[in-house]
N, C-alpha and C positions, 0 to 999 in steps of 0.2 A: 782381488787386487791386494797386494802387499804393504804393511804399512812400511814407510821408510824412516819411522823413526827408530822400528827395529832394525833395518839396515844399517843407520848408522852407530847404532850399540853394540851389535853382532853381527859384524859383516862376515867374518871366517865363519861362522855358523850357517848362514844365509848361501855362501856358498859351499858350503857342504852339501844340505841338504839339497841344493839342483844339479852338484854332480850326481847324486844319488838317483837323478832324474836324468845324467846321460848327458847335461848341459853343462859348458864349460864357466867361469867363474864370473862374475857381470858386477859384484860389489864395488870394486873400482868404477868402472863406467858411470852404474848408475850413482854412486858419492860424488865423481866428477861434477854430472852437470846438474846435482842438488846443490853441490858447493858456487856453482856458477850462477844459481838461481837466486840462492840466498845473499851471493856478496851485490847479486845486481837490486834485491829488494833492500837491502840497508844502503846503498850507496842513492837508491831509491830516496830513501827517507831521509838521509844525510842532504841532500839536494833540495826538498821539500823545505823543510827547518831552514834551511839558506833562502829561500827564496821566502820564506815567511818573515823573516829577521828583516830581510833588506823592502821589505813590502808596508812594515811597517814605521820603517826608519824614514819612506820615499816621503811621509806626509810630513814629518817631523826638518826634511831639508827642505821640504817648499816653504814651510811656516816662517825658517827664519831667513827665506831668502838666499840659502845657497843654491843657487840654478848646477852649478858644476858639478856640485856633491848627488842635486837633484836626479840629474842625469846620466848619472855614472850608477846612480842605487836602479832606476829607472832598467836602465840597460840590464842589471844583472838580474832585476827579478825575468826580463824578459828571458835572459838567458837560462837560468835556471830552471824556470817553468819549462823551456824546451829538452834541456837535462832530464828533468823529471818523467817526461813525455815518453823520451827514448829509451832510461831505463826502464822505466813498466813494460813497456814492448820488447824490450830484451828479455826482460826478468819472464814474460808471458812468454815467449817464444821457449824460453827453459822450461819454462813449468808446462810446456805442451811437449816438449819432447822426453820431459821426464813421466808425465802420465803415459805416452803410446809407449814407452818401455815397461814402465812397471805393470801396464795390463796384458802385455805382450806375454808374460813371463807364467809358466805355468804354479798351481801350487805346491805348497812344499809338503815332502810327503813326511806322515809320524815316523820318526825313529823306529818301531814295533813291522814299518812295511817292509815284506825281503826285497831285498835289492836284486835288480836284472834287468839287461836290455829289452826283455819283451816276453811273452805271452808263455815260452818255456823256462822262466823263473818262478811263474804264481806258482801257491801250496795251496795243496788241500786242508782242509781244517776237518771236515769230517762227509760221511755218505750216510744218503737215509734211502733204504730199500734197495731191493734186488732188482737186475732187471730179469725180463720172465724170459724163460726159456721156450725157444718156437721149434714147432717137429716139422717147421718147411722153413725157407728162404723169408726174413720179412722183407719187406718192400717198403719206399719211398712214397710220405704219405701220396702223392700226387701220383703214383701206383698202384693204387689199391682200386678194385674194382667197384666199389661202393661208394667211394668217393669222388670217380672221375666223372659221374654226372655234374654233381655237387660243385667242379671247380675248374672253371674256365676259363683257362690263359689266353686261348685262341682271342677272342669277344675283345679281352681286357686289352689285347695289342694292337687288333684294328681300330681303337679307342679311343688308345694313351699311350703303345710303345710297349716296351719290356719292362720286366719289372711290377708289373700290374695285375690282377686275379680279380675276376668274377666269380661272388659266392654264388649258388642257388641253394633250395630244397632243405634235405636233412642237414648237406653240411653248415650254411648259415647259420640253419637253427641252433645249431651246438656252438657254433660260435658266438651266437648272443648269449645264450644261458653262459657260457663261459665268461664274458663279461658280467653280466648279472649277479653271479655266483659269487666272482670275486669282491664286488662291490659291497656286497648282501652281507660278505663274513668279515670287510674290513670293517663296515659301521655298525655290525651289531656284536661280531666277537673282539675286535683289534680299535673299538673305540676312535675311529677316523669319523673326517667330518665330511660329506661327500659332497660334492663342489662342481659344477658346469659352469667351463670356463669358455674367452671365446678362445680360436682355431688362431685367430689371426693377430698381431704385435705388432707394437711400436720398435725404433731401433732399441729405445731403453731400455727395454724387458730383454731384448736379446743381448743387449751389454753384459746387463745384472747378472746375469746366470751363464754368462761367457764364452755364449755362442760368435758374438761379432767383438771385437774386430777380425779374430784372428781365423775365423771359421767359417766365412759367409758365404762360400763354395757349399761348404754344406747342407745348405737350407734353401730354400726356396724362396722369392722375393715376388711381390704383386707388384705392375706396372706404377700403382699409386705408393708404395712406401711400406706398405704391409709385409711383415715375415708370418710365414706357415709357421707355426711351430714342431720343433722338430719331436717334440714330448712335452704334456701338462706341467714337466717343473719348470717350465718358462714361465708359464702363469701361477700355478701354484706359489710357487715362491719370492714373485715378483708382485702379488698380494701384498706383502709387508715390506714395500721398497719407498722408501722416504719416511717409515711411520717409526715413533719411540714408541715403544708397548710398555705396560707394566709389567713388572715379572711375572705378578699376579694370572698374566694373561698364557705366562708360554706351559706345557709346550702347545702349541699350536701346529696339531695333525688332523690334516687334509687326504682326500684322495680323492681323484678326478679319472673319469673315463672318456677320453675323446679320439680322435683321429690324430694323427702323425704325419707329418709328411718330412722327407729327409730326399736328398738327393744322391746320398751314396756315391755320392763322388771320388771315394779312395777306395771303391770293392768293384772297378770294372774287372769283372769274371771269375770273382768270386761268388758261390750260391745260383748258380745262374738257373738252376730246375727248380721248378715246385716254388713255393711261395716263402719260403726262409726269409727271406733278402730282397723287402719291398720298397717302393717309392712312396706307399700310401699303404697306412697299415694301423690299428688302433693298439693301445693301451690303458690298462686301470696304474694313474701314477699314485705313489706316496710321496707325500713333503710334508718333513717336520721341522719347525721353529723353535731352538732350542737358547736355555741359557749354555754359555761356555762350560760350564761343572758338570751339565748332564747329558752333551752331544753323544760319546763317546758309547754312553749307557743306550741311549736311544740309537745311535745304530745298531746293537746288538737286537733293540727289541725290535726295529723294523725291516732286518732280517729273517726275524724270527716266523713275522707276518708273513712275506714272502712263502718263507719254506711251509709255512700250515698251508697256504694253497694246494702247493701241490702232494703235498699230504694227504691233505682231504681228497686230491684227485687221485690217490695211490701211483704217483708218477716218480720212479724211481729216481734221484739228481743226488749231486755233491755239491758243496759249497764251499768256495775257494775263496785267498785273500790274494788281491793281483799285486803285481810288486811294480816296484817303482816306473818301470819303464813302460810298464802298461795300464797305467793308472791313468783318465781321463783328466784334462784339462783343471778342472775342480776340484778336484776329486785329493783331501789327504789322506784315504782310508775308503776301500771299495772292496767290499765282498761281491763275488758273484755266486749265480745259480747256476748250473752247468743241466738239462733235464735230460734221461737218458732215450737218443730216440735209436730203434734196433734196425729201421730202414739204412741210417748209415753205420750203424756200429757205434755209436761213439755218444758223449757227452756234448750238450750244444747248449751255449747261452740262451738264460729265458730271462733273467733278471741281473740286473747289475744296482745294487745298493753303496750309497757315496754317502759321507761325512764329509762336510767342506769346510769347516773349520770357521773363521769369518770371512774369507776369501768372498764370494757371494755378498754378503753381506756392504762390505766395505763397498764395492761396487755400486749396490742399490742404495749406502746410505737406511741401512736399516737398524734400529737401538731399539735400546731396552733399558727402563730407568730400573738400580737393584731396588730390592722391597726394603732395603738396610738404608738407602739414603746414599746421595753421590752422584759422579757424573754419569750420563747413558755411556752403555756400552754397545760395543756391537752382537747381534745375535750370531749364533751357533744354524747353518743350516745345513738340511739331510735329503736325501731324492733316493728312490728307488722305485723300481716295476714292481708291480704288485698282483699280474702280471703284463707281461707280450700277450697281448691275445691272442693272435695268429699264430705262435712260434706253440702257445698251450696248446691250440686246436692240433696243430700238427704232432704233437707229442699225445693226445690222447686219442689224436684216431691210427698213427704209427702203433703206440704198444697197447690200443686195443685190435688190434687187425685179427681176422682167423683166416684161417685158411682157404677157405671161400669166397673171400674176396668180401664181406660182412665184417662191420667194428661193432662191438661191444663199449659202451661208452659207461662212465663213470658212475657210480649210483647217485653219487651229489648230483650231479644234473638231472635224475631223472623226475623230479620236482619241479624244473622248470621246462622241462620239454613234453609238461600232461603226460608222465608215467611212459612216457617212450624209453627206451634203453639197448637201441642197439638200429645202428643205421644197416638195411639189409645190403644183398649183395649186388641189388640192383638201384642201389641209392636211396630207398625209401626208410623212413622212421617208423620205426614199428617198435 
């Protein structure tokens, strides 16, 4: 959420930086009905003092017997007091339509983000690995003959609909250790704290981190009030929502592996094969809790985290910085992962890494008192994949494929799947 006392210090700034977002100018609007809010809480308090004045006075005309004076003072506290009554409820009626504006409003992106209406303005910043060269046709993980035991849409539709996949067998297996793995090398190489959070929120948590109002299409809602969450940084980072930390205390780095659920509401028929593009899908999240001086630094490093995944899984990817018009809700600064899979030719998202500046924070009402002395500030927070699970298994059984219809799987895993390393061609782990 925005503060508005930089609004109204920088407003030509303020909308600069949401054209830069594709959005037309709102600083007028939103100064309007602050200015309507503030003249109604001092006209508030101007009414108040009147009505205290003449409250005191009323005891002062019955004492010495003026009934007229009595009654006239009598009259205006009652008047006033109703005054009173009705500016607050104005004044509250502004200051409710000034809150659905200012959380309606996306964040502002840094300066350093390029500017574009959408997903062909991102840059690449840099590429790690080749992708391998195949002496046949590769195919579509959900093509490959090794793993069509392993992966059952049929089952998952007469279930639950589309959108849905039953693991079995080898391929499961490799998508646990793929979880595992990653968890394994954020808390003991990348120093994260690893966290089992629940599945299910209050609306708060989905405010905080700025899935609702504006997004509740997107998520899924339980008959009693419960949101699925759509990823751990709903929980992760709503952890430290109402709390003042010491500084002592930050940064505060988390990661959690759980289940997702998302309704994809804006991708009917996009991804529609194979498991890319689920309704129910897991991930290992990163959330970090920064001071303001060190966000910036910290999303470099838990990018960095990111990319050693799939590193260590020899998974060939780039890492791009998306530009303004394709930069998520929160999001002032968002590298992605792109991982190279050779079934479609192309580069596909496995992680997206955000710096949200206080935007989050202000929402949740989260601070931090400095170690120097002063008022609390608000914290600095960070989210990224650490990875897609699903999206990884798919990219490591795509560019392990041979030509036999047999994956070759990563040697990192082959510690967690008892010295296996290679799903055959008839689905089994050997």
């Amino acid at each position: 959420m925005h503060d508005i006392r930089i609004i109204r210090e920088f407003p030509d700034r303020f909308d600069t930086a949401l054209s830069r977002r594709g959005l037309s100018a709102l600083s007028g609007e939103i100064l309007a009905i602050d200015e309507a809010r503030r003249s109604k809480i001092l006209a508030a308090e101007t009414a108040q003092a009147e009505q205290n004045r003449a409250s005191k006075e009323v005891g002062a005309a019955k004492a010495r017997g003026d009934e007229a004076e009595f009654e006239r003072l009598r009259a205006l506290v009652a008047e006033k007091k109703a005054e009173v009554a009705r500016l607050n409820e104005e004044a509250a009626a502004e200051d409710a339509r000034l809150r659905d504006m200012l959380v309606a409003i996306p964040n502002l992106p840094l300066d350093e983000v390029p500017e574009g209406p959408d997903e062909s303005a991102n840059v690449e910043i840099r590429r790690w690995g080749t992708p391998r060269g195949f002496n046949f046709a590769p195919k579509e993980h959900f093509e490959i003959a090794g793993v069509k035991p392993g992966m059952d849409f049929a089952t998952a539709a007469k279930l639950s609909g589309s959108r849905f996949v039953m693991l079995k067998g080898a391929v499961i297996r490799v998508h646990r250790a793929l979880a595992q793995f990653m968890l394994d090398t954020h808390v003991t190489e990348h120093g994260l704290t690893e966290t089992w959070t629940p599945v299910l929120v209050k609306d708060e948590a989905m405010f905080g981190t700025g899935q609702l109002p504006k997004f509740s299409e997107d998520s899924y809602q339980t008959t009693n009030g419960w949101w699925l969450i759509p990823t751990a940084e709903v929980t992760l980072t709503n952890s430290v929502a109402g709390e003042i930390l010491d500084e002592a205390q930050l940064p505060i780095r988390m990661t959690a592996h759980t289940q997702c659920f998302r309704s994809e509401a804006g991708s009917a028929g996009k991804d529609t094969s194979g498991m890319l593009r689920q309704h129910q899908f897991e991930k290992v999240e990163m959330v970090s809790i920064t001071t303001p001086e060190t966000s910036l630094a910290e999303h470099e490093r838990m990018t960095g985290c990111a990319e050693a995944i799939l590193q260590k899984l020899n998974l060939p990817y780039r890492t791009i910085v998306l530009c303004t018009g394709d930069m998520g809700f929160g999001a002032t600064k968002t590298h992605d992962l792109e991982v190279w899979l050779p079934g479609q030719n192309t580069y596909r998202e496995i992680s997206s890494v955000s710096v949200c500046g206080d935007f989050q924070a202000r929402r949740m009402n989260a601070r931090f008192r400095p170690a120097g002395g002063g008022k609390p500030e608000f914290v600095h927070t960070l989210n990224g994949s650490g990875l897609a699970v699903g999206r990884c298994l798919i990219a490591v059984l795509e560019n392990g494929q041979q030509e036999d219809g047999s994956v070759e799987l990563p040697e990192v895993l082959h510690p967690y799947l008892g010295g296996k390393t290679r799903i055959s061609a008839d689905g089994t782990l050997e």
